[in-house]
C-alpha positions as CSV (number, residue, x, y, z in Angstrom):
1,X,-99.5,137.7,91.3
2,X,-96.2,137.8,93.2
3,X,-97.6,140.4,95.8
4,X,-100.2,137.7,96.4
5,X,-97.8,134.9,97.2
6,X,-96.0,137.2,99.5
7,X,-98.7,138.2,101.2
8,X,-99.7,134.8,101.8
9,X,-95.7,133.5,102.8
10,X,-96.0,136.2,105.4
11,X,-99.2,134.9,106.6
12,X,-98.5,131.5,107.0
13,X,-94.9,132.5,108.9
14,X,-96.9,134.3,111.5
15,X,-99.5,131.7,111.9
16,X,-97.1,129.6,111.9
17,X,-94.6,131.8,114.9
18,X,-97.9,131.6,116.7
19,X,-98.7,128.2,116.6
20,X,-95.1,127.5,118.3
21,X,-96.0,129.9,121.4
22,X,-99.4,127.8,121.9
23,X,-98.2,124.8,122.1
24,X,-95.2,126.0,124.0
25,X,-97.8,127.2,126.4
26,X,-100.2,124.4,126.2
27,X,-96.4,121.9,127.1
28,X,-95.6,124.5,129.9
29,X,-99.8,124.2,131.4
30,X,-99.6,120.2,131.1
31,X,-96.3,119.7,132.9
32,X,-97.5,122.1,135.8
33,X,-100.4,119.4,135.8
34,X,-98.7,117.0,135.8
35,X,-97.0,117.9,138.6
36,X,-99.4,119.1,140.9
37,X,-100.9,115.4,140.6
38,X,-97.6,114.0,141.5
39,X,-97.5,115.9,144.4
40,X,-100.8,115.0,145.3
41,X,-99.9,111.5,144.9
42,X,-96.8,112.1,147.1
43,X,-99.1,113.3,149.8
44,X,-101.0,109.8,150.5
């Protein structure tokens, strides 16, 4: 029973380590966005 809750601890962390680098990702994508419309914006 302990393997199991191991198993599932470990599981969780790496979901959980992966989760950070998407949203990281997803922050990183938005602000890039965000500033090409600024730019744009600049530009009229």
């Amino acid at each position: 029973m302990s393997k199991l809750w191991i198993t599932l601890a470990a599981l969780a962390a790496v979901i959980g380590l992966s989760a950070c680098n998407t949203i990281e990702g997803l922050g990183k994508d938005l602000s890039r966005a965000g500033d090409k419309i600024e730019e744009a914006a600049k530009k009229k």
